[in-house]
C-alpha positions as CSV (number, residue, x, y, z in Angstrom):
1,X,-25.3,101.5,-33.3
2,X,-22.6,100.1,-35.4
3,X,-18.8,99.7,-34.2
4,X,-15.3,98.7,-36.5
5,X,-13.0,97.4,-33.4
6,X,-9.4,96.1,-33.8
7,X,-8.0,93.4,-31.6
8,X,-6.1,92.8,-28.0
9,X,-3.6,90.2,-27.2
10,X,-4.2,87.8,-24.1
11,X,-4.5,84.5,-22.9
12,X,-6.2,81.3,-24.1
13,X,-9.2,79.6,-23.7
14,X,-10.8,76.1,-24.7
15,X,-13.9,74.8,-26.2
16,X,-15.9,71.9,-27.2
17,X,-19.2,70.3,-27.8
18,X,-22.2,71.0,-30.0
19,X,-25.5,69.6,-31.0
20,X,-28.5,67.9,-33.3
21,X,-31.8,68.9,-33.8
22,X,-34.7,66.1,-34.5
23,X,-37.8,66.6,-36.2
24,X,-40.8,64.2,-35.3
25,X,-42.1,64.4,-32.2
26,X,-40.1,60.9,-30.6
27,X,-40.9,61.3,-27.0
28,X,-38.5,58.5,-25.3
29,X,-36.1,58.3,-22.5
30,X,-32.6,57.3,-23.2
31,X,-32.0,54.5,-20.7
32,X,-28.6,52.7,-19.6
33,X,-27.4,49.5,-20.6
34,X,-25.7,47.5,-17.6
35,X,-23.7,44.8,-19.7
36,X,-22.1,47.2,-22.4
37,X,-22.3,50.5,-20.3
38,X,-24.0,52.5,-23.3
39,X,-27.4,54.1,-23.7
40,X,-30.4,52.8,-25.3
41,X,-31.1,55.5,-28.0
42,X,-34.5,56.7,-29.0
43,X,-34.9,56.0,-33.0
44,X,-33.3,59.2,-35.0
45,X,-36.5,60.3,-37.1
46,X,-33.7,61.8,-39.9
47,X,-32.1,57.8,-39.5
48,X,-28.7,59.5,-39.7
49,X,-26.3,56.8,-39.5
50,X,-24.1,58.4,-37.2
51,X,-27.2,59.1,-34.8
52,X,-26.3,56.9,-32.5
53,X,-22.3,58.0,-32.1
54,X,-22.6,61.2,-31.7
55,X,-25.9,60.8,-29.2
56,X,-23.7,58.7,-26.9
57,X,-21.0,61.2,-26.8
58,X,-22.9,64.3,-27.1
59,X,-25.7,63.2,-24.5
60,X,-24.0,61.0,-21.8
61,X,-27.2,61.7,-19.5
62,X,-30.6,62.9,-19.6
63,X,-33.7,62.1,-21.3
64,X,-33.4,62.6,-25.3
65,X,-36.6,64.0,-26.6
66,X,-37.6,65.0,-30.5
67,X,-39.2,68.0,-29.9
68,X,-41.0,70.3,-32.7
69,X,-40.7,73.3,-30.6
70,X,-37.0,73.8,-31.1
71,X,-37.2,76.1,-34.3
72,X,-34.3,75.0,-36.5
73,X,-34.6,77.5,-39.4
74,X,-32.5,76.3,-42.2
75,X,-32.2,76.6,-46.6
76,X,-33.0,73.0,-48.1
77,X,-30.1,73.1,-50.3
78,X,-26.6,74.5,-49.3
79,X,-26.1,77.3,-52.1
80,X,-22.7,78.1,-50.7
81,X,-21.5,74.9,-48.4
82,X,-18.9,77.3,-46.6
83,X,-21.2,79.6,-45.1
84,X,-24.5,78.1,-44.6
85,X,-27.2,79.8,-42.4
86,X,-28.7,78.2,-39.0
87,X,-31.1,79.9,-36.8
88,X,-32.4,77.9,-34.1
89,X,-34.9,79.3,-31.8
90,X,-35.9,77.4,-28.4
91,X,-38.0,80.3,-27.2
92,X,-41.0,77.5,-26.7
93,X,-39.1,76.0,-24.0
94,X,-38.2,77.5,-20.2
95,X,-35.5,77.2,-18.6
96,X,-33.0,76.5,-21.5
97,X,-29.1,76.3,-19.9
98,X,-27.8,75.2,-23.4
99,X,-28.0,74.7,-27.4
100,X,-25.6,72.9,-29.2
101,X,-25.7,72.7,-33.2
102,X,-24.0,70.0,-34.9
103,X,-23.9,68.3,-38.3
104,X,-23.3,64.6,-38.1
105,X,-21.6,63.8,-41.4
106,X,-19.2,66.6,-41.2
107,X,-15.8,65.7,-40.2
108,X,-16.1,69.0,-37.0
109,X,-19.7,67.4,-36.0
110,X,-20.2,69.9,-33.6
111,X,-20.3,73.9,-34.8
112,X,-21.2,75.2,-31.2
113,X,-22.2,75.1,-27.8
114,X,-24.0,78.2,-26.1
115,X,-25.4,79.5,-23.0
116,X,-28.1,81.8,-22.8
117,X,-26.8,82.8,-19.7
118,X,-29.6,86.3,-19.1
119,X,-30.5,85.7,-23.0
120,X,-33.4,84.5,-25.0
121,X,-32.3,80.8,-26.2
122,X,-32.0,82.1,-29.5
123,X,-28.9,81.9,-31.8
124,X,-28.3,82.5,-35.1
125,X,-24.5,81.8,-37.4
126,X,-23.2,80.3,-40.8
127,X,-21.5,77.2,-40.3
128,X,-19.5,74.8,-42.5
129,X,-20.9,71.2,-44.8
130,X,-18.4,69.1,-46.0
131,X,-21.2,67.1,-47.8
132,X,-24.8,65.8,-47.5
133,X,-25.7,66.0,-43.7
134,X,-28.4,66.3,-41.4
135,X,-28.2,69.4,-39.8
136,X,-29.2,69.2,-35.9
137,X,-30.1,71.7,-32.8
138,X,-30.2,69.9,-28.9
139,X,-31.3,72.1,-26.4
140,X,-30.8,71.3,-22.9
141,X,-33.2,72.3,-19.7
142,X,-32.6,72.7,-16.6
143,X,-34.4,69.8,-15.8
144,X,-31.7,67.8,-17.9
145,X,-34.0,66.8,-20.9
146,X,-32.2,67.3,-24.1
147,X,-35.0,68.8,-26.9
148,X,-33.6,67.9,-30.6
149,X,-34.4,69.0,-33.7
150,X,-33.1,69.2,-37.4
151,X,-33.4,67.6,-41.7
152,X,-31.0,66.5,-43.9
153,X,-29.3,69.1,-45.9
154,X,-28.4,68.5,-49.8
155,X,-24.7,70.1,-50.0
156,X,-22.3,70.0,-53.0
157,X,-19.0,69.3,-50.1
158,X,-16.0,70.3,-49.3
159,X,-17.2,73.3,-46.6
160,X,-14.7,71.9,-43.9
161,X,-12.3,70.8,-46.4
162,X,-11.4,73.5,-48.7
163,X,-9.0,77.0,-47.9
164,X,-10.3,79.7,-46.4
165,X,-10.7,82.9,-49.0
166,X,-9.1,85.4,-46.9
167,X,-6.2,82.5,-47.3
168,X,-6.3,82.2,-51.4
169,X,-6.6,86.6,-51.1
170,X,-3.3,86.5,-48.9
171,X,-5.0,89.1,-47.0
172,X,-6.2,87.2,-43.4
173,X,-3.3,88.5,-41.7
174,X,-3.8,92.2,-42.2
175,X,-7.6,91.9,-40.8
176,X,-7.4,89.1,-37.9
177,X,-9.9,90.0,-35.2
178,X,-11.5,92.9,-36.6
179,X,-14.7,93.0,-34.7
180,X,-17.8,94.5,-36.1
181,X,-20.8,94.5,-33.5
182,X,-24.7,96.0,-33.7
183,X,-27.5,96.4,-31.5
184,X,-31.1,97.1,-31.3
185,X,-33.1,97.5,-28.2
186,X,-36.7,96.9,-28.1
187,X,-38.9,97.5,-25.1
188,X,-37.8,93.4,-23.6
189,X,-34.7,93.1,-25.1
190,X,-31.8,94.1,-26.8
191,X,-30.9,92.4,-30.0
192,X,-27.0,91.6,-30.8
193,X,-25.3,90.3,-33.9
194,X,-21.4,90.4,-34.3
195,X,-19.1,88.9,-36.8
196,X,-15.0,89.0,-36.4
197,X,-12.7,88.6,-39.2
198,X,-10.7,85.1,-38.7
199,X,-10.1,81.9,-41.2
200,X,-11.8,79.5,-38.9
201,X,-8.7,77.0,-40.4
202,X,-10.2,73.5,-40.0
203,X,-6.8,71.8,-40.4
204,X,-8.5,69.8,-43.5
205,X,-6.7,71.9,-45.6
206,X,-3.1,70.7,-46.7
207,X,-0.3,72.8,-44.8
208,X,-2.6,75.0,-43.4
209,X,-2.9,74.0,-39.4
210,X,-6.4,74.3,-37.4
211,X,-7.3,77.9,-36.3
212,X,-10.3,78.9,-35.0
213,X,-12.4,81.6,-33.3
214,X,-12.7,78.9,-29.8
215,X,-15.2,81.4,-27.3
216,X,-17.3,84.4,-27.2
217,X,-18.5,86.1,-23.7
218,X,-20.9,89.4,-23.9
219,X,-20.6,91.0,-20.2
220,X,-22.9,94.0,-19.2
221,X,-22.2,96.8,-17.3
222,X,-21.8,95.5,-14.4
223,X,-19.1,92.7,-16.3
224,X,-22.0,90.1,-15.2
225,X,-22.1,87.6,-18.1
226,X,-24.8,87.5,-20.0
227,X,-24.1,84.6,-22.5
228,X,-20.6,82.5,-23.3
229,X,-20.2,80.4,-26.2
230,X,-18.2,77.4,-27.3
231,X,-16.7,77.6,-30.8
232,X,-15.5,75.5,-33.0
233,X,-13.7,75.2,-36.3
234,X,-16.5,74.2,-38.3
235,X,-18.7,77.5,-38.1
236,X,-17.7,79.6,-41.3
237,X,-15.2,82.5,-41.9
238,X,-15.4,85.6,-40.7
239,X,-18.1,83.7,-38.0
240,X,-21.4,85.9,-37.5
241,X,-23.9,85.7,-34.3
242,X,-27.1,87.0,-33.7
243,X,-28.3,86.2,-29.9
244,X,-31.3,88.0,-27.8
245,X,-30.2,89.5,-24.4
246,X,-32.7,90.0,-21.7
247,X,-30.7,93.1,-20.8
248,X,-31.3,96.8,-22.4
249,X,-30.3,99.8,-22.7
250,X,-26.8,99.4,-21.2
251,X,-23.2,99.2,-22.8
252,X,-22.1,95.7,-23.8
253,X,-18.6,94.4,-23.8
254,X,-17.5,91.8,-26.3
255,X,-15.0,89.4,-26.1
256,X,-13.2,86.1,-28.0
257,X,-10.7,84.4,-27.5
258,X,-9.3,82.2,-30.4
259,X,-6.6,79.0,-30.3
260,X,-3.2,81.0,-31.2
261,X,-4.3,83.3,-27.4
262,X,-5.4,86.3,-29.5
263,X,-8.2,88.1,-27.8
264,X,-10.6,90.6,-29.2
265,X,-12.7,92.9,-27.5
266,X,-14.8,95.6,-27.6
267,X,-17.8,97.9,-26.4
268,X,-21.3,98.3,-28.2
269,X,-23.1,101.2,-26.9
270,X,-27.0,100.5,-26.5
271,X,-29.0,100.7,-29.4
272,X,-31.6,102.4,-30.8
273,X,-35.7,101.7,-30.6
């Protein structure tokens, strides 16, 4: 059942982190060092040269692990480096409490952070490359082992650093927040993508300030959450998700929240078989 909704003013709310995904299977624990008060990394099988950086700031605890079973479904080559597709599917694991996708080399590493909260840890966008990058998924369990896995992406550049095209149309304005939301249920689950119309400004772009989509809650019924996201300015325009909710057949409300204290919300009615 498909939906066109228009959005609400309110208040604001803030976001951050995101994550890697590894390929090999590097099974290492990521130990403290006394003297300098950093960790001791596991080798990066990609040899990013920002592995360790972003590891130490990303992943403050925990064991690090490269694990195969995180399903990071990506192109080889960025065709379009503003809008390039991630899936990353962690149903191998139990009890996932987060995924984070990142790209190291971009100048917004992190993309997003999201919690399957009564969701499959399942999550699929389009996110901004400013160049050649590997392209990561960490997935956190409950246990506090971080599961990583991603490749190096070929990309042309300029993703994070070039003007939105709802900017160049003149035309962002008139559509801001426009909320268009599906779903299909299936006898386990209920499937959910929706997409909002917002610039997703990186403030990379001369004269143009950051603006960004920052969160996205889907409630039930009941106005339990079901999953909450972190967002950031480096997933594309006009920013798309697809997650899995354990929930069906019940109404689902939608709502995000983006840096100016716009909110947009709606309803999705259950969907069909």
């Amino acid at each position: 059942m498909r939906l066109a909704l228009k959005p609400l003013r309110a208040a604001w709310l803030a976001s951050l982190l995101a994550c890697g995904t590894g390929l090999l299977p590097v099974f290492a624990a990521a130990q403290g060092n006394e003297e300098t008060g950093e960790r001791s990394l596991p080798a990066d099988p990609l040899g990013s040269p920002m592995w360790a950086y972003h590891a130490q700031r990303l992943f403050p605890s925990g064991e690090i692990v490269f694990d195969p079973s995180v399903k990071v479904q990506i192109p080889q080559i960025a065709e379009n480096q503003r809008e390039f597709p991630v899936t990353v599917d962690a149903r191998a694991l139990t009890g996932v409490v987060r995924i984070v996708v990142f790209a190291d080399l971009n100048p917004i590493p992190v993309a997003l952070e999201y919690e399957p909260l009564a969701a499959e840890p399942f999550i699929a966008t389009r996110i901004k490359l400013d160049q050649r990058t590997p392209v990561r998924a960490a997935v956190l369990t409950r246990e506090g082992t971080w599961h990583l896995a991603g490749q190096w992406i070929d990309a042309a550049g300029g993703g994070c650093s070039a003007p939105p095209v709802s900017r160049v149309r003149g035309d962002w304005a008139e559509h801001l927040g426009e909320m268009r939301a599906a779903s299909w249920r299936s006898a386990e689950a209920t499937r959910l993508r929706v997409a909002f119309r917002h610039p997703m400004d990186t403030g990379l772009v001369e004269n143009i300030p950051e603006y960004a989509l920052e969160s996205l809650v889907v409630r039930g019924a009941d106005g339990r959450e079901l999953a909450r996201m972190a967002i950031q300015a480096s997933v594309a325009e006009d920013p798309a998700f697809t997650l899995i909710l354990h929930e069906t057949g019940e109404t689902l409300a939608i709502t995000g929240r983006d840096g100016a204290g716009l909110e947009f919300t709606g309803a999705v009615p259950p969907g069909g078989a």
